[in-house]
C-alpha positions as CSV (number, residue, x, y, z in Angstrom):
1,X,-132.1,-190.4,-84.8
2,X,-134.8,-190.7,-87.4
3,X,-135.0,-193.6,-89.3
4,X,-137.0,-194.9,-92.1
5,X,-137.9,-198.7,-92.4
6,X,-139.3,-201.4,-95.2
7,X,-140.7,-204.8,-94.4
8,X,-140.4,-206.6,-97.8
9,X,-141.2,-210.0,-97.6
10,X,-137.5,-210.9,-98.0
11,X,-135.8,-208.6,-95.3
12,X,-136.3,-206.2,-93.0
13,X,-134.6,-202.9,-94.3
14,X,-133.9,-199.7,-91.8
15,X,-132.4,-196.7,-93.4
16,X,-130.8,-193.5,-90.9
17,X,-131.7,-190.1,-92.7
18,X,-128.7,-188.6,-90.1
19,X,-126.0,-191.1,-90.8
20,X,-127.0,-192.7,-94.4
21,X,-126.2,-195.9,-92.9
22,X,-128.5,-198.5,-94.6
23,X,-128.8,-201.7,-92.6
24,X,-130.5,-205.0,-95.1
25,X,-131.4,-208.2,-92.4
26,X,-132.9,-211.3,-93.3
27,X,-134.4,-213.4,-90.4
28,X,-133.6,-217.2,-90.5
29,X,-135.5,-219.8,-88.9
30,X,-133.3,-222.9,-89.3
31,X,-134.4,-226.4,-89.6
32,X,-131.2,-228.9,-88.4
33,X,-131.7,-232.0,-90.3
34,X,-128.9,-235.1,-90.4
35,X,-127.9,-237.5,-93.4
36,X,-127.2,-240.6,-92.7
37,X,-123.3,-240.8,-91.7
38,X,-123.4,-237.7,-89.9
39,X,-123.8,-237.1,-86.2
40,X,-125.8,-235.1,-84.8
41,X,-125.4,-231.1,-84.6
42,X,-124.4,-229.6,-81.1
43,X,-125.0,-226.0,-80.7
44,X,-121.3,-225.4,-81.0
45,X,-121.5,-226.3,-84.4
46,X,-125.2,-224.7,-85.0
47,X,-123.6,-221.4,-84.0
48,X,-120.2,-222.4,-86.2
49,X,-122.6,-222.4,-88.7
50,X,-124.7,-219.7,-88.8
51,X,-121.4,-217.2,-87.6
52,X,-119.3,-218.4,-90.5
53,X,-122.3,-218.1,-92.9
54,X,-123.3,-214.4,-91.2
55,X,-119.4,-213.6,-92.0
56,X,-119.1,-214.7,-95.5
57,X,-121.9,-212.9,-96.9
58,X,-120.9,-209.7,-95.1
59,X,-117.9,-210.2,-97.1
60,X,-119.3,-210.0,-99.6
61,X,-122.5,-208.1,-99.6
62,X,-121.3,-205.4,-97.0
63,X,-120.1,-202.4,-98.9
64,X,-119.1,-203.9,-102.0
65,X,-122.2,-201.6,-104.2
66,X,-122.0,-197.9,-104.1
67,X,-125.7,-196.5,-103.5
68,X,-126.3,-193.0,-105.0
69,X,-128.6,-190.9,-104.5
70,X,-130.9,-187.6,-106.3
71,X,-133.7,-185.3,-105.8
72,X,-135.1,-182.6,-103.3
73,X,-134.6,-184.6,-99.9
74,X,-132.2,-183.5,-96.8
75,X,-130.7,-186.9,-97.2
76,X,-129.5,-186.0,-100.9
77,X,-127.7,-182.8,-99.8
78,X,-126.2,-184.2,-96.3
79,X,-124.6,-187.2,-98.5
80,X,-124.0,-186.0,-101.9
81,X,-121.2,-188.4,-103.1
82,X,-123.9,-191.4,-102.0
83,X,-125.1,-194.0,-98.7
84,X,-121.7,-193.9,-96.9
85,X,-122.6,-197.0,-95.4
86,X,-124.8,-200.5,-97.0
87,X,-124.5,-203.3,-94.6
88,X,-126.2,-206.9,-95.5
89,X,-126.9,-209.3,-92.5
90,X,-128.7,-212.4,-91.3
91,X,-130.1,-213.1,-88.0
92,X,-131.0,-216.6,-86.7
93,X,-134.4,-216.6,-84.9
94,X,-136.6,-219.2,-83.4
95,X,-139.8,-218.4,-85.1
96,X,-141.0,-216.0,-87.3
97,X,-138.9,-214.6,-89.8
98,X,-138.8,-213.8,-93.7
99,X,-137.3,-217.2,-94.7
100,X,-137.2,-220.9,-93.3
101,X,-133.3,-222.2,-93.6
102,X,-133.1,-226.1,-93.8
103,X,-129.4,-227.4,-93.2
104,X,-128.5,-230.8,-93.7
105,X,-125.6,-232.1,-91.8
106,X,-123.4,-233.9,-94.0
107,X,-121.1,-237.2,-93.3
108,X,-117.6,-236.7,-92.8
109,X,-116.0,-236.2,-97.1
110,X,-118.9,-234.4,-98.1
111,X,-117.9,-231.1,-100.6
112,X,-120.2,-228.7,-101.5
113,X,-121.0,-230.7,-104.7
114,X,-122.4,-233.5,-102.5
115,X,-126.2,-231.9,-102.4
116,X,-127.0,-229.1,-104.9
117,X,-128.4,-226.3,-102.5
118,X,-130.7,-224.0,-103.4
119,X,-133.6,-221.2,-103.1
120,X,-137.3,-221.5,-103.6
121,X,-138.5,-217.9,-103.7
122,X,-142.7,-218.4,-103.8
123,X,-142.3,-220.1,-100.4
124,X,-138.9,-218.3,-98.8
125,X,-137.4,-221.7,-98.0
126,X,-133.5,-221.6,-98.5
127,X,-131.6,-225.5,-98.6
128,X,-128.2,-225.4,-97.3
129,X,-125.9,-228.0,-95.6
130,X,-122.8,-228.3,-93.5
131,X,-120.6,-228.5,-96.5
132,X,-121.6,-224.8,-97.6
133,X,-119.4,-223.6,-95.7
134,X,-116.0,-224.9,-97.8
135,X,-114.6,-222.9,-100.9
136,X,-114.5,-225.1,-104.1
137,X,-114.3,-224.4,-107.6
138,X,-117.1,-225.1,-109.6
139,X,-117.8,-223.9,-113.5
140,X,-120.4,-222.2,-115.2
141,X,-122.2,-222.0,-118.1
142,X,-119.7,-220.7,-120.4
143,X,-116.7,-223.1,-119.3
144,X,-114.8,-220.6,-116.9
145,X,-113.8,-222.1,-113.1
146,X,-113.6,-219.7,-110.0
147,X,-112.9,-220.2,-106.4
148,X,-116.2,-219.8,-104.7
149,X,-118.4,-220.0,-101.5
150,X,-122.4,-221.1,-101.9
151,X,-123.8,-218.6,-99.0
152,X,-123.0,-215.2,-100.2
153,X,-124.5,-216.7,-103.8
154,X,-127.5,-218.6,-102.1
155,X,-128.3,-215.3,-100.2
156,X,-127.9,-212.9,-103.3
157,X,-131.2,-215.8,-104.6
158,X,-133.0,-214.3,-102.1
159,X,-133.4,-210.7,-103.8
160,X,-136.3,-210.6,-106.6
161,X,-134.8,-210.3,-109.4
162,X,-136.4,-207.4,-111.7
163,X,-137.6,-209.7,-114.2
164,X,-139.8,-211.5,-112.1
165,X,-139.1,-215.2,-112.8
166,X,-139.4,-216.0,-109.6
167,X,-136.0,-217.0,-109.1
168,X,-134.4,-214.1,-107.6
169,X,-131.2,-213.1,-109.3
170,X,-129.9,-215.4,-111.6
171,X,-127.0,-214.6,-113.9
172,X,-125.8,-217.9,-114.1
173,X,-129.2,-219.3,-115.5
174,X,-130.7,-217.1,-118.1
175,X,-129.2,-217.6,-121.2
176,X,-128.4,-214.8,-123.4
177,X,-128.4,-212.5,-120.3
178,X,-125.3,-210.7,-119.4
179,X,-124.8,-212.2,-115.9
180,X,-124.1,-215.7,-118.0
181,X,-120.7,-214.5,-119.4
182,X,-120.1,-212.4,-116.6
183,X,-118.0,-215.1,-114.2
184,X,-116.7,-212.6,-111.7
185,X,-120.5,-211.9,-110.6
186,X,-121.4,-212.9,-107.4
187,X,-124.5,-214.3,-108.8
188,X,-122.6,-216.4,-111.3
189,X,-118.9,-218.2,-110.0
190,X,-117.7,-215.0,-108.7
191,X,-117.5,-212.5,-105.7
192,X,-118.6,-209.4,-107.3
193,X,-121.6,-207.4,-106.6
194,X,-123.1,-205.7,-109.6
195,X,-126.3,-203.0,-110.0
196,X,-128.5,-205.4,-110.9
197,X,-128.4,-207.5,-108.2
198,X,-129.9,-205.0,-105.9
199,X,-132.6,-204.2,-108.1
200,X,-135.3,-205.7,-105.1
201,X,-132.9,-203.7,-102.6
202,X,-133.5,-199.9,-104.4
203,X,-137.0,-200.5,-105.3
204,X,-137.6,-201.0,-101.8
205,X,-136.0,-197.7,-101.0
206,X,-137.8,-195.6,-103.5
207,X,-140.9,-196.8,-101.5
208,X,-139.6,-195.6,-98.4
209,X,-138.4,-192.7,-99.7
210,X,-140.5,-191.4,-102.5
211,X,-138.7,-188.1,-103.2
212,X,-135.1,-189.6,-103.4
213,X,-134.3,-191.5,-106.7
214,X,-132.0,-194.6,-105.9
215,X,-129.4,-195.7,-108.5
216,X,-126.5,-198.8,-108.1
C-alpha cells in the first residue's frame, strides 16, 4: 500500500493514498506521580488509565470531522465525497515520544475539579491525574453547564491552534472568539469537533500532499 507520512512535533500522522484512511497518533511518555493520601499506582491501574483515556478521546476525536478533499491528485478522484476514514489515537511509550504526560494519583474523593490539568505547548508536557478520568459538569465563560470529560479536551490542547498563541486550541479562553459562546465545542464544555480545531491537523496534510487542497 502506499502511504504518505508527517512527523509534526505533536503527532505522528500516516495517510493511505489506496484506502483514504488517515491515522493521527500522539506518543505519551508518562510520568506516575502520587499525592499525598493516595497509594501507589499498580500497573493494573497504569493501564486502566491510559485504556480509558485512549477510549474517550477516540470517542470523540475518531470520525466526528469530515475531511474533504480537491485538486489534480489520484486520491481526489478515488474518494470524491472526502477521507472515508480519520482516526485520532495515543500510544504509551517508554521513551521518546512527541509529549511527556505527568499523572498525579489522587486520594480517594478527589473530582476532576481537585487539580486544574492542563497543556503547556512550547515544552509538549500534558498534566493529568487519576480523577480525569470521571465526567462532571463544569461551566464556562458565558454561564452555560455541560456534562464533560477533561481527556478528549486536554488532547484537542495539543493541536496548534492557527493563531499561534501558543496555547493550542482554545475556544473557551479567547474572548470575543466564536469558540467562547460556542458550549457544545469540544474545545469549550462540549463534545463537538469543529473545522477549526484541526486547523494543525490539515496544514500538516497540505505538506504531505502538496497538490491536494484540504478543507474541514
Amino acid at each position: 500500500m502506499a502511504y504518505v507520512n508527517g512527523h509534526p512535533a505533536w503527532a505522528d500522522i500516516s495517510l493511505n493514498l489506496e484506502t483514504g484512511h488517515l491515522f493521527i497518533q500522539e506518543n505519551w511518555r508518562y510520568h506516575w506521580t502520587v499525592e499525598p493520601g493516595a497509594s501507589p499506582w499498580t500497573l493494573a491501574q497504569r493501564r486502566h488509565f491510559h485504556n480509558t483515556l485512549d477510549r474517550q478521546i477516540w470517542s470523540v476525536w475518531s470520525n466526528r470531522v469530515h475531511i474533504r478533499m480537491r485538486g489534480n491528485h489520484p486520491l481526489v478522484r478515488r474518494f470524491p465525497g472526502g477521507l472515508p476514514s480519520v482516526e485520532f489515537d495515543i500510544h504509551w511509550v517508554l521513551k521518546g515520544g512527541q509529549w511527556t504526560v505527568n499523572v498525579r494519583k489522587m486520594p480517594p474523593g478527589s473530582t476532576p475539579t481537585s487539580f486544574v490539568s492542563n497543556v503547556d505547548l512550547p515544552t509538549h508536557t500534558i498534566n493529568l491525574d487519576s480523577a480525569d478520568l470521571a465526567a462532571y459538569q463544569p461551566s464556562n465563560a458565558v454561564g452555560d453547564t455541560r456534562t464533560f470529560r477533561a481527556g478528549p479536551h486536554e488532547f484537542g490542547h495539543t493541536m496548534p491552534d492557527p493563531g499561534g498563541t501558543g496555547q493550542g486550541n482554545h475556544d473557551e479562553y479567547v474572548g470575543g472568539e466564536v469558540g467562547t459562546a460556542d458550549t457544545d465545542s469540544v474545545m469549550n464544555i462540549g463534545h463537538q469537533l469543529r473545522a477549526r480545531h484541526l486547523s494543525a491537523l490539515l496544514t500538516e496534510l497540505h505538506r504531505m500532499v502538496p497538490a491536494v487542497v484540504f478543507s474541514a
